[in-house]
C-alpha positions in Angstrom: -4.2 9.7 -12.5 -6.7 7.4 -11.1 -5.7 4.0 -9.4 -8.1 1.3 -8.7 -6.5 -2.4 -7.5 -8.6 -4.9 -6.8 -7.4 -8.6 -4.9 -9.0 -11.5 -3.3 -8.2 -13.2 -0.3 -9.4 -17.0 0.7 -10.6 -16.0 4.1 -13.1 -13.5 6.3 -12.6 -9.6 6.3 -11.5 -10.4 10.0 -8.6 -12.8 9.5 -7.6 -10.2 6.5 -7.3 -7.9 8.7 -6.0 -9.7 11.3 -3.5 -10.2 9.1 -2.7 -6.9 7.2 -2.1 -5.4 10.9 0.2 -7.8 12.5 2.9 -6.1 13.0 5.3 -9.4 11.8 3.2 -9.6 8.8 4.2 -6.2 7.4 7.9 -6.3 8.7 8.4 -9.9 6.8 6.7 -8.3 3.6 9.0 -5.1 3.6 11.6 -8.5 3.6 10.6 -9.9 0.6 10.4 -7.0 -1.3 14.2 -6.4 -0.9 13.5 -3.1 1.6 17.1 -1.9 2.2 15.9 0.1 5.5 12.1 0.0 7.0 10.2 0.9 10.0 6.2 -0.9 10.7 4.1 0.4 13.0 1.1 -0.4 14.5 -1.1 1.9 16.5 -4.9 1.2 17.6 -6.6 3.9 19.3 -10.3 3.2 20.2 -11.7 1.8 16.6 -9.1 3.1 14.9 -5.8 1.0 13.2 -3.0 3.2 12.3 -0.6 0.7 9.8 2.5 3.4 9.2 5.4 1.6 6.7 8.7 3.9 5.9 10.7 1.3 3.5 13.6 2.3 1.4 13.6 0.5 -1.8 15.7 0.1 -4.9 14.3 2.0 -7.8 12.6 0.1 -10.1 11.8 2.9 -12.7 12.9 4.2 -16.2 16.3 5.9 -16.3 14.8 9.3 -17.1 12.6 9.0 -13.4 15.9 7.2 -11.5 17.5 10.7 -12.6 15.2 12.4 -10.3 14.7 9.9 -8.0 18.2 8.3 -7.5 18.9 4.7 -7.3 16.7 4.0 -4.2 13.5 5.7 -2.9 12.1 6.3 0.5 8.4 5.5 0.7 5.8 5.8 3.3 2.3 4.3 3.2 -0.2 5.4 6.1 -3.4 3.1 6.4 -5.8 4.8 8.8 -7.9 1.8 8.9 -11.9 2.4 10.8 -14.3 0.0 12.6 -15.5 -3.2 11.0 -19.3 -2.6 10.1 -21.8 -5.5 10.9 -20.9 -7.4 7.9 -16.9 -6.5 8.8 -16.0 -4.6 5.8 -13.4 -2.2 6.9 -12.6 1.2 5.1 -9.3 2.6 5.5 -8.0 6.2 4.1 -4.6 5.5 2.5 -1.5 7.6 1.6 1.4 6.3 -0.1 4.5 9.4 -0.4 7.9 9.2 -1.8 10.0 11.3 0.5 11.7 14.7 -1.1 9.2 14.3 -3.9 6.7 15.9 -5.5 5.0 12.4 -5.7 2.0 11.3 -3.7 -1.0 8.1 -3.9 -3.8 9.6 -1.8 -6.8 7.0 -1.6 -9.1 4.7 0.2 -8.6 0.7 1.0 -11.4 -1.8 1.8 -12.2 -5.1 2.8 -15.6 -6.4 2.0 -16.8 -10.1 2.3 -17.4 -12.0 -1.0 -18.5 -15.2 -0.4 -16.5 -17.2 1.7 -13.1 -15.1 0.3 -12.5 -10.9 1.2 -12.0 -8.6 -1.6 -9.6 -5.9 -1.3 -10.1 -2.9 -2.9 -7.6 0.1 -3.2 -8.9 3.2 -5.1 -7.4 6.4 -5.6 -5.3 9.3 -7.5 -1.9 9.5 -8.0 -0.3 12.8 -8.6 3.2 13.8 -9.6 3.9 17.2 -9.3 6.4 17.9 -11.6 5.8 20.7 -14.7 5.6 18.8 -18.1 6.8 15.7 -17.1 4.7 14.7 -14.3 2.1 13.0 -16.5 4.6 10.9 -18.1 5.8 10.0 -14.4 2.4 9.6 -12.9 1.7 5.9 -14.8 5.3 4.6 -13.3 4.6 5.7 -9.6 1.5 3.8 -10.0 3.0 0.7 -11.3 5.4 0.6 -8.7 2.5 0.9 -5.7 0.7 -1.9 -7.6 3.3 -4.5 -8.0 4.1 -3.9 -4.3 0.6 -4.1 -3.6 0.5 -7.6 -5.6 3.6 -9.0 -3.8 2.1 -8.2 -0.8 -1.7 -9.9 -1.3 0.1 -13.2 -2.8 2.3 -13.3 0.1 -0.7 -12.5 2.7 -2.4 -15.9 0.8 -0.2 -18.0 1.9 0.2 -16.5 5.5 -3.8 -17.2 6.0 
């Protein structure tokens, strides 16, 4: 299933990012999305930002998913985030995976100056891997990553 998010931000592709990589930043959003248990990191290696988030949420999904899932899932989102070009839009390859199972957000993320604001755009497939039922699962997985996505921008607005 294709996902495509798109969010604005009232400030330069720098200070976004600035912002989406401090390491405080991430730990006090995994905070206000009621995270039971999570781990941020932040690596840089050259030009390279590595954002790696392992939360463990309550599950906020049907009852016939929270049968396969459980009441809580473990997620992890991996944002290999390049250099800023000479405008300092930023692409970054993202992977969003719910631990023991079969489903996965495999996409990209990027800033890109719009005026005196950033948009931030997250594109990419989400795939459940599960005979029959996977389709039906596939529009709640993405759901979930948006609303968490969402939660996390309108937070980040007032941070900037």
């Amino acid at each position: 299933m294709k996902f495509t998010e798109r969010f604005e931000y009232p400030a330069d592709p720098q200070q976004v990012f600035g912002l989406i990589s401090d390491l405080a930043f991430r730990e006090e959003s995994c905070e206000r999305q009621g995270a039971r248990d999570y781990t941020v990191t932040v690596e840089s290696q050259g030009d390279t930002t590595t954002v790696t988030i392992v939360r463990t949420m309550e599950s906020d999904m049907p009852d016939f998913i929270k049968k396969l899932t459980g009441d809580a899932v473990t997620v992890t989102q991996v944002e290999k985030w390049g250099p800023a070009d000479a405008a300092g839009s930023r692409t970054a390859e993202v992977s969003v995976d719910i631990h023991g199972q079969p489903a996965r957000m495999q996409g990209t993320s990027t800033l890109a100056a719009h005026g005196a604001a950033t948009t931030m755009s997250v594109d990419g497939d989400v795939k459940v891997s599960i005979p029959l039922i996977g389709r039906r699962i596939e529009p709640e997985v993405a759901k979930a990553i948006s609303a968490s996505l969402k939660d996390e921008v309108e937070y980040g607005k007032t941070r900037l």
